[in-house]
PDB file with one MODEL, atoms N, CA, C and O in Angstrom:
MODEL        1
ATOM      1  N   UNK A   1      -9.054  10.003  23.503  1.00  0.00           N
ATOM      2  CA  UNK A   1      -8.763   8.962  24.465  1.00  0.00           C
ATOM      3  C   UNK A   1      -7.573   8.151  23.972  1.00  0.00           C
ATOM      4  O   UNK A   1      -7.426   7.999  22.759  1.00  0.00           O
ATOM      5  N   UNK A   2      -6.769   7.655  24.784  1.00  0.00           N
ATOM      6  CA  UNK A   2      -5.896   6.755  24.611  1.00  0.00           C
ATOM      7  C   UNK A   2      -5.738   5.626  25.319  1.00  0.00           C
ATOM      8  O   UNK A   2      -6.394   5.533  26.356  1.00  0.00           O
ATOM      9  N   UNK A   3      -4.905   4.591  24.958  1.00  0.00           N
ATOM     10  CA  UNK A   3      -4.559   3.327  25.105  1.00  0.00           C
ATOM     11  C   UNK A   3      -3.303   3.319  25.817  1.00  0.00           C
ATOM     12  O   UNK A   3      -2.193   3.513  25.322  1.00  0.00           O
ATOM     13  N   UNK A   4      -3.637   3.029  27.268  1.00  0.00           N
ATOM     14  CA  UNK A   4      -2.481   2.021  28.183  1.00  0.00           C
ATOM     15  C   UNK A   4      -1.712   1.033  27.586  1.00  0.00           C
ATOM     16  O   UNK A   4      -2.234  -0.036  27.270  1.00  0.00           O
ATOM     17  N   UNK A   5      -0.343   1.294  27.362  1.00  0.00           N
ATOM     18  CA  UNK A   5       0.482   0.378  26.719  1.00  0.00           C
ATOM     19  C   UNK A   5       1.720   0.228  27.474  1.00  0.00           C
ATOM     20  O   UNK A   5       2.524   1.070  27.874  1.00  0.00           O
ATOM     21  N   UNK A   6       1.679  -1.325  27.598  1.00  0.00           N
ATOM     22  CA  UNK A   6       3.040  -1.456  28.555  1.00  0.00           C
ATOM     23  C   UNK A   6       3.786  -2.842  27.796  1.00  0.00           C
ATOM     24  O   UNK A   6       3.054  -3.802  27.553  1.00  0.00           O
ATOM     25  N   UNK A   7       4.933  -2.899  27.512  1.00  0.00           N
ATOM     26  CA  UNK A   7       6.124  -3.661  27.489  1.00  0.00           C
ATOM     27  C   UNK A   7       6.753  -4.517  28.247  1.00  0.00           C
ATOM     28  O   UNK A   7       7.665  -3.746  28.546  1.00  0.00           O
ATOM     29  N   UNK A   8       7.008  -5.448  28.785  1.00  0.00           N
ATOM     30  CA  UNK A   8       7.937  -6.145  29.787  1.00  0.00           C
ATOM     31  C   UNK A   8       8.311  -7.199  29.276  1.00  0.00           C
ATOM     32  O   UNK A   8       7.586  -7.842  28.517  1.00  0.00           O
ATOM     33  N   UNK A   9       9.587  -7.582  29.626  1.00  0.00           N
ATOM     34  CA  UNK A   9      10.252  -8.540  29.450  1.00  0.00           C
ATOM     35  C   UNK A   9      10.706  -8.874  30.897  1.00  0.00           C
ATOM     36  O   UNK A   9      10.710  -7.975  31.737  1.00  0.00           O
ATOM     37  N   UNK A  10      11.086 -10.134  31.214  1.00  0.00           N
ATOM     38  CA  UNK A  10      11.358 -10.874  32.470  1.00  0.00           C
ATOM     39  C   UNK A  10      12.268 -10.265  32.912  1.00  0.00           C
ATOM     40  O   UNK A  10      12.161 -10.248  34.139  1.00  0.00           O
ATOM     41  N   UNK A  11      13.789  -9.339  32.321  1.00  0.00           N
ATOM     42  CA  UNK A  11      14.439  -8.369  32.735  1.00  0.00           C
ATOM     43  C   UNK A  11      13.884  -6.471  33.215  1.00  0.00           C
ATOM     44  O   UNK A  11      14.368  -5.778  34.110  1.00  0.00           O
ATOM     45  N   UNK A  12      12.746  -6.100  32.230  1.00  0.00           N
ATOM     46  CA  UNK A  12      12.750  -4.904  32.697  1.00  0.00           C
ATOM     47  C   UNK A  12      11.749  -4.514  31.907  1.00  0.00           C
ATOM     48  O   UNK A  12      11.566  -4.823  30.730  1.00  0.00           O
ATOM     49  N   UNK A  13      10.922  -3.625  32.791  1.00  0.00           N
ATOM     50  CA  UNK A  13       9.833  -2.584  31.932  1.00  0.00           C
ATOM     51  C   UNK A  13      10.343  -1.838  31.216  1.00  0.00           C
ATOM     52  O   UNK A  13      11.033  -0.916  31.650  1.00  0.00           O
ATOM     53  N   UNK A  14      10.048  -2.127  29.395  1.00  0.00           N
ATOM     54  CA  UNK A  14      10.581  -1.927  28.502  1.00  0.00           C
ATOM     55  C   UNK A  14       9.873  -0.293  27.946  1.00  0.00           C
ATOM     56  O   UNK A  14      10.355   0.611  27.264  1.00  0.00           O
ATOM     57  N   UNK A  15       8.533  -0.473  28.613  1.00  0.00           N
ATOM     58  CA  UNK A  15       7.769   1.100  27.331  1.00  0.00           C
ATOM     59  C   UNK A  15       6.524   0.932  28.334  1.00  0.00           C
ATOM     60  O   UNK A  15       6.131  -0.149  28.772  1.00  0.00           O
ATOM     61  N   UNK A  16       5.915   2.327  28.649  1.00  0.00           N
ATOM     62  CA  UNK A  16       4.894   2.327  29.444  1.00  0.00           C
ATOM     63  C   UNK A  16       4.342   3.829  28.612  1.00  0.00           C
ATOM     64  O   UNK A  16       5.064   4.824  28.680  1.00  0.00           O
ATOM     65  N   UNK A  17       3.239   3.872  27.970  1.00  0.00           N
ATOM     66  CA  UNK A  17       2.906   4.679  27.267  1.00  0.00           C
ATOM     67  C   UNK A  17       2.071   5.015  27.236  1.00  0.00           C
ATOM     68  O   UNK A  17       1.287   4.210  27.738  1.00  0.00           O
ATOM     69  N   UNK A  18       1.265   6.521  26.648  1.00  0.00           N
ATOM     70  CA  UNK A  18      -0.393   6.095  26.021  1.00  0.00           C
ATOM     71  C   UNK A  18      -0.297   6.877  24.569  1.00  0.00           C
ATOM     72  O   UNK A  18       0.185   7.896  24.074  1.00  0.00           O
ATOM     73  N   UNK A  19      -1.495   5.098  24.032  1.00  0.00           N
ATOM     74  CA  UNK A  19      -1.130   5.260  22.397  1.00  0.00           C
ATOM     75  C   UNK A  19      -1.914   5.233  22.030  1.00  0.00           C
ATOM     76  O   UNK A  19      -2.870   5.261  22.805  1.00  0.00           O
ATOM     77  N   UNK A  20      -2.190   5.153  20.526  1.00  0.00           N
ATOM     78  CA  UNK A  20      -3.346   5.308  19.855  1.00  0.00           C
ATOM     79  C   UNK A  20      -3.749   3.911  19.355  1.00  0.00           C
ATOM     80  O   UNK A  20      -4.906   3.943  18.934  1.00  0.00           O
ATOM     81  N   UNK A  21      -3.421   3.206  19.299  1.00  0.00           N
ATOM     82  CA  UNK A  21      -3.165   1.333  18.713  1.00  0.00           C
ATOM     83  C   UNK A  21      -2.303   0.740  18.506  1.00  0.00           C
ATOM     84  O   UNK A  21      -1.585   1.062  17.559  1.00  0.00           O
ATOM     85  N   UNK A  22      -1.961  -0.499  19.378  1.00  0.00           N
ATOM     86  CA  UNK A  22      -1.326  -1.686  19.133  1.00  0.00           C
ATOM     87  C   UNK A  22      -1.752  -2.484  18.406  1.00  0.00           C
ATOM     88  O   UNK A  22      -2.950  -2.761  18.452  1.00  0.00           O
ATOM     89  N   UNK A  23      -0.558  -3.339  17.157  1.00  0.00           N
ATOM     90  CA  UNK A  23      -0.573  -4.469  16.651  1.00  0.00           C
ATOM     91  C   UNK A  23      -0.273  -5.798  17.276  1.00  0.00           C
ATOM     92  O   UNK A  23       0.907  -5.708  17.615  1.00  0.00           O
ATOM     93  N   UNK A  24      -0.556  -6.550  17.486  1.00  0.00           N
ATOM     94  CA  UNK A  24       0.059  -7.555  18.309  1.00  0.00           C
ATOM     95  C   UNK A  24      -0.041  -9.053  17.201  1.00  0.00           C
ATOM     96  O   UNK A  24      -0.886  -9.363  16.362  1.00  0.00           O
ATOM     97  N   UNK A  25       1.479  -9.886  17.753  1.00  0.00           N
ATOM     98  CA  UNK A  25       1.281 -10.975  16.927  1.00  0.00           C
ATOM     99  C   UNK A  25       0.954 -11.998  17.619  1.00  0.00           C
ATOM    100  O   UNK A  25       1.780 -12.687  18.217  1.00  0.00           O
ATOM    101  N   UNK A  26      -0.510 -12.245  17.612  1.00  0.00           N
ATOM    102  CA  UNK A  26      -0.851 -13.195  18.291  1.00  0.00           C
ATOM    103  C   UNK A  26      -0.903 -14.876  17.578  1.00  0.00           C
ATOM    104  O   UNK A  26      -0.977 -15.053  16.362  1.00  0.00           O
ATOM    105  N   UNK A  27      -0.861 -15.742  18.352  1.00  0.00           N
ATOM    106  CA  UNK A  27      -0.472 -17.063  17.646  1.00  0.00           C
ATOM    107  C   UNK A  27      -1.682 -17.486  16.823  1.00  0.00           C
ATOM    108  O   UNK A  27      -1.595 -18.268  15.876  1.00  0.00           O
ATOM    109  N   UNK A  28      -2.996 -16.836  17.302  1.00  0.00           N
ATOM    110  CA  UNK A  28      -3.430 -17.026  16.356  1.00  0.00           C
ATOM    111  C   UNK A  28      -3.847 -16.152  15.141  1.00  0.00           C
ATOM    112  O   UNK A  28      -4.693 -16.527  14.330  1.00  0.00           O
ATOM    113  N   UNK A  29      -3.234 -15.033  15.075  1.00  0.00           N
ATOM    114  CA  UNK A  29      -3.239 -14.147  14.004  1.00  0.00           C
ATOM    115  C   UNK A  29      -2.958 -12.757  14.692  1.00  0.00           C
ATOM    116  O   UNK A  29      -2.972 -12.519  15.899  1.00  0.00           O
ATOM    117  N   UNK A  30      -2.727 -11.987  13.764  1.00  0.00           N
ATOM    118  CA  UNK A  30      -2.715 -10.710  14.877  1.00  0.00           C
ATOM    119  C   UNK A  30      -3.622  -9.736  15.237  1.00  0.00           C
ATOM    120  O   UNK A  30      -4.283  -9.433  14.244  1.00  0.00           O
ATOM    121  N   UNK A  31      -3.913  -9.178  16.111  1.00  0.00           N
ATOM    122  CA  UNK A  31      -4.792  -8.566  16.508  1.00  0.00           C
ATOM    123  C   UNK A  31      -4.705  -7.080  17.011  1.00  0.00           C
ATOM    124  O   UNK A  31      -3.664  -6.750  17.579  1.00  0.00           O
ATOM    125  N   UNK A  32      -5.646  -6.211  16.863  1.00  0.00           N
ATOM    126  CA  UNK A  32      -5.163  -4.519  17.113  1.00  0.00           C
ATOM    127  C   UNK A  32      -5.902  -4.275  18.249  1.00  0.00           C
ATOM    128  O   UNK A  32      -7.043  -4.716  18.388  1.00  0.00           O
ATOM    129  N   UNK A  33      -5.257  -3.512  19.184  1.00  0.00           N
ATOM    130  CA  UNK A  33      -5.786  -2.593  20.499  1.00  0.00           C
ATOM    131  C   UNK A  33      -6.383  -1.726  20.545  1.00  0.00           C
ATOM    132  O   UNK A  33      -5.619  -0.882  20.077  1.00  0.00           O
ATOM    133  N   UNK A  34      -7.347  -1.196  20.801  1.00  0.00           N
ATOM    134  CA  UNK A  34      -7.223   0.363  20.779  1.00  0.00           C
ATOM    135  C   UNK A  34      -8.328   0.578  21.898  1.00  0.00           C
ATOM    136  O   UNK A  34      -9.218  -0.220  22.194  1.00  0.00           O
ATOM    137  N   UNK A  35      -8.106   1.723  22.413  1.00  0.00           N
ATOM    138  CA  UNK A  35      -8.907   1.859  23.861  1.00  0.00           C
ATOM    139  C   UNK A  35     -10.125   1.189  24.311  1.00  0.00           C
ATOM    140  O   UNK A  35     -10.612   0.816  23.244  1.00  0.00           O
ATOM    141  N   UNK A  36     -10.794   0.866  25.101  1.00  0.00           N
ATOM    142  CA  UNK A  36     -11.805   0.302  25.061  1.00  0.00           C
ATOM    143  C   UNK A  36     -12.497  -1.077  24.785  1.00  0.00           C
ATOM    144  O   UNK A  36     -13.659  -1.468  24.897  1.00  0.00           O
ATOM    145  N   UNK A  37     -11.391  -1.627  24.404  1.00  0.00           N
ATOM    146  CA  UNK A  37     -11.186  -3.382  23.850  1.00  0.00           C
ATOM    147  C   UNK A  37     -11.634  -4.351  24.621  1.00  0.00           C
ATOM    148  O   UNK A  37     -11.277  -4.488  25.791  1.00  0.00           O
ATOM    149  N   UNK A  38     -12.703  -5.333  23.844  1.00  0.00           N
ATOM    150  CA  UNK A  38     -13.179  -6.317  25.516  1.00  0.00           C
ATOM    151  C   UNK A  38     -11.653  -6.548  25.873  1.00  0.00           C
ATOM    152  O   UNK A  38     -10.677  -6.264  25.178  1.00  0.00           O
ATOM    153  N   UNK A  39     -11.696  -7.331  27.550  1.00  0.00           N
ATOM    154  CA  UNK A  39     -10.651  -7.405  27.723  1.00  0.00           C
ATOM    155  C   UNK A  39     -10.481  -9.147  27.316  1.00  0.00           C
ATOM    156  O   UNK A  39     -11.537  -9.704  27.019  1.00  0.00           O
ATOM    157  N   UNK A  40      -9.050 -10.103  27.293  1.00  0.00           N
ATOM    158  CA  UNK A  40      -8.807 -10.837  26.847  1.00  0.00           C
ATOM    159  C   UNK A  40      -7.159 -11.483  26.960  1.00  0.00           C
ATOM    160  O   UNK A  40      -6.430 -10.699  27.568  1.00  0.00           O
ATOM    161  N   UNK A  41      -6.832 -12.069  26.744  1.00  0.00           N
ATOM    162  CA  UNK A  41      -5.735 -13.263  27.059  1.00  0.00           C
ATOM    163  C   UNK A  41      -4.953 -13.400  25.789  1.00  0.00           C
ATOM    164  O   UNK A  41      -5.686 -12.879  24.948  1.00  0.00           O
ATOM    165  N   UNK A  42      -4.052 -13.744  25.293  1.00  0.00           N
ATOM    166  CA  UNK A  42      -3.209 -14.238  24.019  1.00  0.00           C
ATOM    167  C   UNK A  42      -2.065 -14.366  23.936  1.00  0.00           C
ATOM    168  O   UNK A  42      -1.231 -13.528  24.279  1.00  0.00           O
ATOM    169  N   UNK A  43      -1.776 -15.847  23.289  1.00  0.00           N
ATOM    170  CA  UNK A  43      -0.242 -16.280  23.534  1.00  0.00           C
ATOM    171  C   UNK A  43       0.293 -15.330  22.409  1.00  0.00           C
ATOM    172  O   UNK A  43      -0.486 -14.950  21.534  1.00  0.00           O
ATOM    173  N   UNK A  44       1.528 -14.960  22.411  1.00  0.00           N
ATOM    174  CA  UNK A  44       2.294 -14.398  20.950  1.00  0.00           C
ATOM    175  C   UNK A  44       3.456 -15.019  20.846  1.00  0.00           C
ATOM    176  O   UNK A  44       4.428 -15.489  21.436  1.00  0.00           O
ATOM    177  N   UNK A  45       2.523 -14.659  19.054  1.00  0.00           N
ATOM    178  CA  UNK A  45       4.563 -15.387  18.510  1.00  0.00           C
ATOM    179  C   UNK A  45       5.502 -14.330  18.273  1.00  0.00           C
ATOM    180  O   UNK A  45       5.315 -13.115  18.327  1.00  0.00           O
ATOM    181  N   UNK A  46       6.822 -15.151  17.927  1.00  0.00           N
ATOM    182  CA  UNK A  46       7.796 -14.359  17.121  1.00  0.00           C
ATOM    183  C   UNK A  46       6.940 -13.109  16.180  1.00  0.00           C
ATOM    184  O   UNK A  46       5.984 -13.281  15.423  1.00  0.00           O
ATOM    185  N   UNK A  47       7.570 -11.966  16.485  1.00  0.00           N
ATOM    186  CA  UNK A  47       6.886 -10.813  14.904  1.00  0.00           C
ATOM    187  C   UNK A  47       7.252  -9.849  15.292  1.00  0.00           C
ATOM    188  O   UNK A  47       8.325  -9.582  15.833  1.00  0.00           O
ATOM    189  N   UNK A  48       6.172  -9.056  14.994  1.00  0.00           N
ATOM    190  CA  UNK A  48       6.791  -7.642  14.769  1.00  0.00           C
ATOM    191  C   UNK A  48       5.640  -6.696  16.065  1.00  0.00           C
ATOM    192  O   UNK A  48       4.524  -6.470  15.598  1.00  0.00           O
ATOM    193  N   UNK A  49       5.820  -6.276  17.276  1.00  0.00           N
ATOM    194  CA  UNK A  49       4.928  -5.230  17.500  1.00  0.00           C
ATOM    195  C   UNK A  49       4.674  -3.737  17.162  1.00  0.00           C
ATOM    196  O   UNK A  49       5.262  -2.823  17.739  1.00  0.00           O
ATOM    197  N   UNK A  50       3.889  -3.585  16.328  1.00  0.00           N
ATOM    198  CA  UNK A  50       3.514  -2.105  15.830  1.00  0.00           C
ATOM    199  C   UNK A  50       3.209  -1.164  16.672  1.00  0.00           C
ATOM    200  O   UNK A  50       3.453  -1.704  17.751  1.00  0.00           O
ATOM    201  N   UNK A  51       2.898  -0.287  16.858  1.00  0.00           N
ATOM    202  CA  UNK A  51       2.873   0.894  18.045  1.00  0.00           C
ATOM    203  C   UNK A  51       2.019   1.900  17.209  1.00  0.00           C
ATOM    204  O   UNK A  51       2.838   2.406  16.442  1.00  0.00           O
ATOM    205  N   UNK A  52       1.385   2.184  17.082  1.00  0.00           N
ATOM    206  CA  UNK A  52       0.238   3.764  16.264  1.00  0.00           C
ATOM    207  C   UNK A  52       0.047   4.716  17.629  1.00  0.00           C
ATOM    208  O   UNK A  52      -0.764   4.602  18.548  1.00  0.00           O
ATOM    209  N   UNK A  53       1.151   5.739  17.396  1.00  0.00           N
ATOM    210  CA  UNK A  53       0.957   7.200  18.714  1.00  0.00           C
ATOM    211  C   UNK A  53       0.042   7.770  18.180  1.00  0.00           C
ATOM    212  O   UNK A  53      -0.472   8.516  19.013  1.00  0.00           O
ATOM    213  N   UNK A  54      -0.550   7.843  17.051  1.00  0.00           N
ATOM    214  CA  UNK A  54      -1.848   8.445  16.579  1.00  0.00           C
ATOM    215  C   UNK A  54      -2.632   7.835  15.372  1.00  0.00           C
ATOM    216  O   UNK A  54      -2.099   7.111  14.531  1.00  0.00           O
ATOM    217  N   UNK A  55      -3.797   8.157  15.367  1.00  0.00           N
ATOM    218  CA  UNK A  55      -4.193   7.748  14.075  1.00  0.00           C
ATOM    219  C   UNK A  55      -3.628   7.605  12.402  1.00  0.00           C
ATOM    220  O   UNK A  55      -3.917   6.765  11.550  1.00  0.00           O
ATOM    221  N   UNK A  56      -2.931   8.511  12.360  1.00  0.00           N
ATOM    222  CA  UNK A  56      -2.692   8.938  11.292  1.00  0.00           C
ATOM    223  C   UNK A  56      -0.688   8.456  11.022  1.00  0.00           C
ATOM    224  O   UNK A  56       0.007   8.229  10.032  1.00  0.00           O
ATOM    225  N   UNK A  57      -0.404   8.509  12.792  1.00  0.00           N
ATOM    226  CA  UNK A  57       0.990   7.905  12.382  1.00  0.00           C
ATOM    227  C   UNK A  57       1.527   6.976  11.653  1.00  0.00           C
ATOM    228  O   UNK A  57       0.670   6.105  11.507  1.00  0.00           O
ATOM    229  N   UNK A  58       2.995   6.544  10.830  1.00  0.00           N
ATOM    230  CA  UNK A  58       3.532   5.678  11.129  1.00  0.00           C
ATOM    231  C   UNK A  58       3.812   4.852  12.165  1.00  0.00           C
ATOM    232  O   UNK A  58       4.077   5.384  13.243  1.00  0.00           O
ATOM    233  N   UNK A  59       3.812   3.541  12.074  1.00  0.00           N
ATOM    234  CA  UNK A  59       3.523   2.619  13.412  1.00  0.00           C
ATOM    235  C   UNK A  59       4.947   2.716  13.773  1.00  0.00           C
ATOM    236  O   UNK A  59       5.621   2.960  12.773  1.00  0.00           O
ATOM    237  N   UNK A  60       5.796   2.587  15.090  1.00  0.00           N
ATOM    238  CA  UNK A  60       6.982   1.955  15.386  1.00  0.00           C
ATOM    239  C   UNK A  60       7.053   0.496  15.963  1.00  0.00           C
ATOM    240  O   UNK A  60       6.564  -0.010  16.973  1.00  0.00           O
ATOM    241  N   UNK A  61       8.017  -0.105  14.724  1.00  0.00           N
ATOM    242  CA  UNK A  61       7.889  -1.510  15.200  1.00  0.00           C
ATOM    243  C   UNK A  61       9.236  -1.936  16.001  1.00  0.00           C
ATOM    244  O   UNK A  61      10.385  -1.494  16.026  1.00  0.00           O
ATOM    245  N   UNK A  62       8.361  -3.300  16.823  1.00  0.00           N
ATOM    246  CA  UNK A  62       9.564  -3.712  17.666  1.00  0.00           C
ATOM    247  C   UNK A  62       9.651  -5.140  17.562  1.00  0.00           C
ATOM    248  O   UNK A  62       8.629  -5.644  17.096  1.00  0.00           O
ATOM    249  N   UNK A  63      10.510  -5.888  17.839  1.00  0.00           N
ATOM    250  CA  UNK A  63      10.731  -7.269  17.390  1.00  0.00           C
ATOM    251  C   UNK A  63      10.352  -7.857  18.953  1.00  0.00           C
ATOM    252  O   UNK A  63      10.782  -7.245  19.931  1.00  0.00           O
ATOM    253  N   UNK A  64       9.737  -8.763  19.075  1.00  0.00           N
ATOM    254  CA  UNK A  64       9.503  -9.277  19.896  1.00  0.00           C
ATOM    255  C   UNK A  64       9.256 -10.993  19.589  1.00  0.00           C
ATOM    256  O   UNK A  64       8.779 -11.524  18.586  1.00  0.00           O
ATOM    257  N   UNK A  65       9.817 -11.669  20.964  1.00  0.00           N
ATOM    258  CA  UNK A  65       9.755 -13.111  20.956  1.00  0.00           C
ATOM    259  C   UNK A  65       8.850 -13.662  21.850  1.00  0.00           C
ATOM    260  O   UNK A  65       9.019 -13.249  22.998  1.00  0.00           O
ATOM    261  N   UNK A  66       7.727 -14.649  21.675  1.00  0.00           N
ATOM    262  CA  UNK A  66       7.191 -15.509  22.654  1.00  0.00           C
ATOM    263  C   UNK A  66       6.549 -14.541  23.491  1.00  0.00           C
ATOM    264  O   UNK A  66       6.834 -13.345  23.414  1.00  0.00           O
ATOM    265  N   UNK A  67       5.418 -15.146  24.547  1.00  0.00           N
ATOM    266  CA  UNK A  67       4.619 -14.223  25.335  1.00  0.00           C
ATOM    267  C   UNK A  67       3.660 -14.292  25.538  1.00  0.00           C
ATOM    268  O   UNK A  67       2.905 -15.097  24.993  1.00  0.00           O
ATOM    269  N   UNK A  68       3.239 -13.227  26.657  1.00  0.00           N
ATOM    270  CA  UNK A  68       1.481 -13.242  26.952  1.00  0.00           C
ATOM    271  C   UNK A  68       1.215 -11.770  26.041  1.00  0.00           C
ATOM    272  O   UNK A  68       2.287 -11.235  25.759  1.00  0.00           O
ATOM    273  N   UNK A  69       0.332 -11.228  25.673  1.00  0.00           N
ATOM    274  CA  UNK A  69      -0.628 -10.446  26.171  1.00  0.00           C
ATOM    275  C   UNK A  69      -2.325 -10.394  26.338  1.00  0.00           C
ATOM    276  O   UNK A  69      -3.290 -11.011  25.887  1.00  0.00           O
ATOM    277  N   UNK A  70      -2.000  -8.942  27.538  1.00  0.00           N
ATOM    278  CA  UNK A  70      -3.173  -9.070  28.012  1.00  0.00           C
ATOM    279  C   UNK A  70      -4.285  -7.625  27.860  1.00  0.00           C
ATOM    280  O   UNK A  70      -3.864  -6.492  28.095  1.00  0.00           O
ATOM    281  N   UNK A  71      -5.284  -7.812  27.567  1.00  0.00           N
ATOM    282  CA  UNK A  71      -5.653  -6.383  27.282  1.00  0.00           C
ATOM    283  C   UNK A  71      -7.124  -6.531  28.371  1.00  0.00           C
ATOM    284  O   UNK A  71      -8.005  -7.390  28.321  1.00  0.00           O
ATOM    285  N   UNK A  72      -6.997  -5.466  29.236  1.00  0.00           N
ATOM    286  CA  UNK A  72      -7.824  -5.180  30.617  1.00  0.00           C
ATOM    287  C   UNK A  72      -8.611  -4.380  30.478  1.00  0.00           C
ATOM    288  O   UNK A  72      -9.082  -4.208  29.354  1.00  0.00           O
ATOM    289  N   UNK A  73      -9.119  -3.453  31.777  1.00  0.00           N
ATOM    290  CA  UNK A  73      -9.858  -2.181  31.686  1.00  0.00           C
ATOM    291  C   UNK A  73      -8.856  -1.274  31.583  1.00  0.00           C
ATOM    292  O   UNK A  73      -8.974  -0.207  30.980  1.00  0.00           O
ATOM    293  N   UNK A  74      -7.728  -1.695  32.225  1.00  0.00           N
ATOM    294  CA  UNK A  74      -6.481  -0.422  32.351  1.00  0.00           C
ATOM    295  C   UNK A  74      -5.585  -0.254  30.986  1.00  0.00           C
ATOM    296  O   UNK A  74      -4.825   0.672  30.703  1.00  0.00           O
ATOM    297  N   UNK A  75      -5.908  -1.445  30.213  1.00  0.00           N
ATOM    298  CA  UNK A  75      -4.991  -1.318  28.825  1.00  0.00           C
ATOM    299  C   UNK A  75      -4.492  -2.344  28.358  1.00  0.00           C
ATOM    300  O   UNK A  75      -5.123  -3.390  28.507  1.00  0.00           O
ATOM    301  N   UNK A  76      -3.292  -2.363  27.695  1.00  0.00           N
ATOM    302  CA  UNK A  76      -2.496  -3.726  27.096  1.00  0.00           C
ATOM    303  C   UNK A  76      -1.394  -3.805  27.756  1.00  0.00           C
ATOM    304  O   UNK A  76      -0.559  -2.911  27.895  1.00  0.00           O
ATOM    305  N   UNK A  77      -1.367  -4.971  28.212  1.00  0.00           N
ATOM    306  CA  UNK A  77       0.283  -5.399  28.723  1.00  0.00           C
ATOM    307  C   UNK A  77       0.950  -6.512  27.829  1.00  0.00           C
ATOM    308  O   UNK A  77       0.169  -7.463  27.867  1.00  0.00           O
ATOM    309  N   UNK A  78       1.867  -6.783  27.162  1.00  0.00           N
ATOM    310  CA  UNK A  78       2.692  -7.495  26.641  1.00  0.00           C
ATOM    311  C   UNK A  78       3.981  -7.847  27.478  1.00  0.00           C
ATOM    312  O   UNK A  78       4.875  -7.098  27.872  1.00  0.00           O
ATOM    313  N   UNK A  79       3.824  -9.123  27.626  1.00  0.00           N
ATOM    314  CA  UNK A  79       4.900 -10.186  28.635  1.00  0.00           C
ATOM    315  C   UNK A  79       5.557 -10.438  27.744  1.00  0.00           C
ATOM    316  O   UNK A  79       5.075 -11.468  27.273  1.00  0.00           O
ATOM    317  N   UNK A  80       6.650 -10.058  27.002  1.00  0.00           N
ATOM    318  CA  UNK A  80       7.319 -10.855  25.483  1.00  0.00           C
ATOM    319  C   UNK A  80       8.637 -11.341  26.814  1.00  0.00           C
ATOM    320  O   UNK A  80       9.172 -10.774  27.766  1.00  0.00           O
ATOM    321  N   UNK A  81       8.725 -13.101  25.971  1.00  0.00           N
ATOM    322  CA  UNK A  81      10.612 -13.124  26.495  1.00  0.00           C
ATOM    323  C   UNK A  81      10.899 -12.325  25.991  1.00  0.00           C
ATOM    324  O   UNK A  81      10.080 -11.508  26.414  1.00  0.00           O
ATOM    325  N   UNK A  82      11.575 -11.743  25.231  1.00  0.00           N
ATOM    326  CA  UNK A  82      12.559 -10.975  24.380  1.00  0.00           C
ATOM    327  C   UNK A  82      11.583 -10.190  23.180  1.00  0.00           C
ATOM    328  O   UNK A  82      10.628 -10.479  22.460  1.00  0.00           O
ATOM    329  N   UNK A  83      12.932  -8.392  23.600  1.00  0.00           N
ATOM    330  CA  UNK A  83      11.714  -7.556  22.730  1.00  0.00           C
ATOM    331  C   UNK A  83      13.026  -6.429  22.383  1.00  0.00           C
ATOM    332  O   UNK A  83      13.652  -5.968  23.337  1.00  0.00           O
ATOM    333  N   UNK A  84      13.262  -6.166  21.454  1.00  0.00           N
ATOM    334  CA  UNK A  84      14.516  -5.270  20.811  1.00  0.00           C
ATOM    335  C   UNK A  84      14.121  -5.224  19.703  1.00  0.00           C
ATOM    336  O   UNK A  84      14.768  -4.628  18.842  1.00  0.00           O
TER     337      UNK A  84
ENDMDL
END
């Protein structure tokens, strides 16, 4: 099974994927995704988002600024202002 993962920034859907676990930097610490996750709300800070395409991968990280995410029945969405 995998994890609905989506990207956006106020300019453009950045990454629409399915992964094996997200890192997320949430303001109040960070927190990991992975399929099946109650669902839930969280502001993020400045950091780093990790990406795991499999268990066993190296994560790919992405820099991201400020934000929501949100993790549903359908997956994780991350609202970052700014994500490069």
């Amino acid at each position: 099974m995998a994890l609905h993962f989506e990207l956006v920034t106020p300019e453009r859907l950045l990454r629409s994927d399915e992964v094996y676990m997200v890192v997320v930097p949430g303001t109040e610490g960070d927190f990991g995704v992975l399929e099946g996750h109650a669902p839930f709300m969280s502001t993020i800070r400045d950091g780093a988002l990790s990406i795991y395409a499999s268990a066993n991968a190296q994560p790919e990280t992405i820099a991201i600024e400020g934000g929501f995410a949100e993790v549903s029945a359908t997956g994780l969405t991350v609202l970052a202002e700014r994500a490069g």
